[in-house]
Structure formats: structure tokens, C-alpha cells
C-alpha positions as CSV (number, residue, x, y, z in Angstrom):
1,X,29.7,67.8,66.2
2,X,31.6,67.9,63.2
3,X,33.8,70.7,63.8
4,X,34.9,68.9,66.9
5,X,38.7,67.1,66.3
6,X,37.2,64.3,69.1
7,X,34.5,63.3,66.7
8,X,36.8,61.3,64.0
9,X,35.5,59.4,61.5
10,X,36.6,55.8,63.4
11,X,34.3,57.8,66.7
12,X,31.2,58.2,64.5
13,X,31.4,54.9,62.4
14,X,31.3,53.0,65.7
15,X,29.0,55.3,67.0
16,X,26.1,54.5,64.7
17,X,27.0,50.8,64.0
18,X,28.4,49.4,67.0
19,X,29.6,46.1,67.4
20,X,28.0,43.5,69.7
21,X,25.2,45.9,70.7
22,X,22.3,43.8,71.9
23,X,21.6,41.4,74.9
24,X,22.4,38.2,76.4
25,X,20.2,35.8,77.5
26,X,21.0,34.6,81.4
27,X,24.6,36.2,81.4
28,X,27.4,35.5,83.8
29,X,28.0,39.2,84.0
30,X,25.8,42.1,83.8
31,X,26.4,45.8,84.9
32,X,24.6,48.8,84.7
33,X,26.5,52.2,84.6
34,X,25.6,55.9,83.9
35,X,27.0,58.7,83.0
36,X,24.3,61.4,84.3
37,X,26.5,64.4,82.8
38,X,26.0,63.5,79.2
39,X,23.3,61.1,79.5
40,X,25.2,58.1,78.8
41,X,23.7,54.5,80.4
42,X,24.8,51.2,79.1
43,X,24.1,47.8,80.3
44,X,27.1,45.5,79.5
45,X,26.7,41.3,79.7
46,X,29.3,38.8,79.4
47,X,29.6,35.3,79.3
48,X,32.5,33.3,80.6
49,X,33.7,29.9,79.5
50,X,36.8,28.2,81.3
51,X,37.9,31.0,82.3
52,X,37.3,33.5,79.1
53,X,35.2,35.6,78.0
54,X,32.9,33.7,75.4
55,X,30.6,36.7,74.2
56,X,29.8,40.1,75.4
57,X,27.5,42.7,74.7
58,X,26.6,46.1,75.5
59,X,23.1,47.9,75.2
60,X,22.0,51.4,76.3
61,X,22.6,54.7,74.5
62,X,25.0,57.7,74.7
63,X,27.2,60.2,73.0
64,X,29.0,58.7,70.1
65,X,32.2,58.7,72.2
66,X,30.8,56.5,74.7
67,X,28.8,53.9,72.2
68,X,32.2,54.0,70.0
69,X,34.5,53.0,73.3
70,X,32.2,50.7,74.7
71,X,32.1,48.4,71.3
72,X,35.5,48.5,70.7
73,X,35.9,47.5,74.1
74,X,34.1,44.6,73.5
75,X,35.7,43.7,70.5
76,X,39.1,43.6,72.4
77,X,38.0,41.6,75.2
78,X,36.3,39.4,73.3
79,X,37.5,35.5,73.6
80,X,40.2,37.4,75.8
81,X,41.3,35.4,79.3
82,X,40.0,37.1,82.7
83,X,43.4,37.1,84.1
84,X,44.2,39.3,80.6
85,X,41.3,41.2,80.8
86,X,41.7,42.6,84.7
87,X,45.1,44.3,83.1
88,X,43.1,45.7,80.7
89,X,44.2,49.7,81.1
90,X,42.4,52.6,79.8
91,X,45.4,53.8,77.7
92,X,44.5,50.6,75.6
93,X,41.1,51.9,74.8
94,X,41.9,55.3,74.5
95,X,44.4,54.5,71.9
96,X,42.6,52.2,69.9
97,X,40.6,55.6,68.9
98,X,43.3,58.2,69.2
99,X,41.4,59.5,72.6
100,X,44.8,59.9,74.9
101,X,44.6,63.6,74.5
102,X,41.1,63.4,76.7
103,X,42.5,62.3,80.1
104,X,44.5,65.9,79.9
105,X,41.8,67.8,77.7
106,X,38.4,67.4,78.5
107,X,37.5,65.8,82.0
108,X,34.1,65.6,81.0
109,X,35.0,63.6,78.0
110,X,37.3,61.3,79.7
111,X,34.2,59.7,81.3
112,X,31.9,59.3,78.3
113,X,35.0,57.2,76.4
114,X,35.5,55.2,79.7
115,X,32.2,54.4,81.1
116,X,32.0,50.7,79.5
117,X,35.6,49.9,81.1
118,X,34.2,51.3,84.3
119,X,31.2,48.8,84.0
120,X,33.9,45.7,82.9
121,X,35.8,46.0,86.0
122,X,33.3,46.5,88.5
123,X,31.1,43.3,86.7
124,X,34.9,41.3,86.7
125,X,35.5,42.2,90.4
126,X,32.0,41.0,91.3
127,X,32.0,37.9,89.8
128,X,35.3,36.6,90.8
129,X,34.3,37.8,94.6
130,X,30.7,36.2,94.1
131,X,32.6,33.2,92.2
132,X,35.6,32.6,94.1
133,X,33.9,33.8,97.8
134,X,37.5,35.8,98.1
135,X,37.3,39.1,97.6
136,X,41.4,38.8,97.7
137,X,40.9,36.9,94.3
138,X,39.6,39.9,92.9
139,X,42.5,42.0,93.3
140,X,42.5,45.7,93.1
141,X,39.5,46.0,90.4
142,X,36.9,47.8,92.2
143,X,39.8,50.2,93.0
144,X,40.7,50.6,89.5
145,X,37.0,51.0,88.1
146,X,36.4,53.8,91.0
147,X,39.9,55.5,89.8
148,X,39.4,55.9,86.2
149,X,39.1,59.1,86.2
């Protein structure tokens, strides 16, 4: 693992202590996703408050990329507006841990770091079209989460 330039020190820091790893009690959002080629599964939660998201958290286990994305993930959307977080773009994650060079490099990869963003949009788009009874409302999220890569 070591040898490999994907594993920096940022990717194996977050790896073993991740931030906002744990559960929620009664959550507005939950979502279960898997990765079945690397043996990734996390469970994300979120609560929402006027609009925002008031706490999130992630539990589950995977390779360090995908434990390392998915809490930096939830640091960035943390407190973050809805509206703001449906933008929310995988470039943005990627960079936060120098990953861009995955969507061209490793394919395989690409879905370990991306598996947590894949699990925030398809828990946003089912809220607001559980929420909101519009599916409209929702706007092109479920797209988005089944185009990631």
C-alpha cells in the first residue's frame, strides 16, 4: 500500500481516523451503498434543519480511499445548504485529496473515492421527492449519482 502514489499521507490519516464516523439516531436521511469490487459498504445519515444539513455521519468499512472521501465528504457538507449541496461535483472531492488523476487512471479506483457522494445524492434526491411529493423538485440528482462514473 505504501508504494502506491494514491495512498498519500492526507488518504491514510483519514483513513484510520475518520471524521464523523458513527450513527444517528432517527435521521432524516439514510443510504446504504456498496462497492462489491473492493468490498467497500457505508451507511451514510444526515439530518436536516431549515433547509441545511445539521449533522451527518457515515459508518461501514472500506479501503482507505473510500473511508478517506467519505469523511471529508462529510466535513464539506456539513452545516452546508441543500440547494448548495445538490451542486456538490465530484471534482470537489477528488481535489480536496489530490484524487483527479483517478477518473483517467484507475476506473476501479474512481468508485472507492466516490461511493459516499454516490450515497449523498441518491439520499438528497429521495428526500426532497419523499419531502416535496415532486420528483421535479429533485432535479437531476438520481441522474447524477447513477453517472458518477
Amino acid at each position: 500500500m505504501s508504494g502506491d502514489p494514491i495512498y498519500t499521507e492526507m488518504i491514510i490519516e483519514y483513513s484510520r481516523n475518520p471524521s464523523n464516523y458513527g450513527k444517528l439516531e432517527n435521521p432524516h436521511i439514510t443510504r446504504h451503498d456498496s462497492n462489491p469490487l473492493c468490498g467497500d459498504s457505508i451507511d451514510l445519515y444526515l439530518n436536516i434543519d431549515d433547509n441545511k444539513i445539521s449533522d451527518v455521519k457515515f459508518d461501514g468499512k472500506g479501503c482507505a480511499i473510500c473511508m478517506a472521501c467519505s469523511s471529508v465528504l462529510t466535513e464539506l457538507i456539513k452545516g452546508k445548504d441543500l440547494d448548495d449541496v445538490k451542486k456538490f461535483e465530484k471534482d470537489e472531492l477528488l481535489s480536496e485529496l489530490g484524487l483527479e488523476h483517478l477518473i483517467k487512471t484507475s476506473p476501479v479506483r474512481i468508485k472507492c473515492a466516490l461511493l459516499s457522494l454516490k450515497a449523498l445524492k441518491y439520499g438528497i434526491y429521495s428526500y426532497f421527492a419523499e419531502k416535496m411529493n415532486d420528483i421535479e423538485s429533485a432535479g437531476n440528482l438520481k441522474d447524477e449519482a447513477a453517472n458518477l462514473y
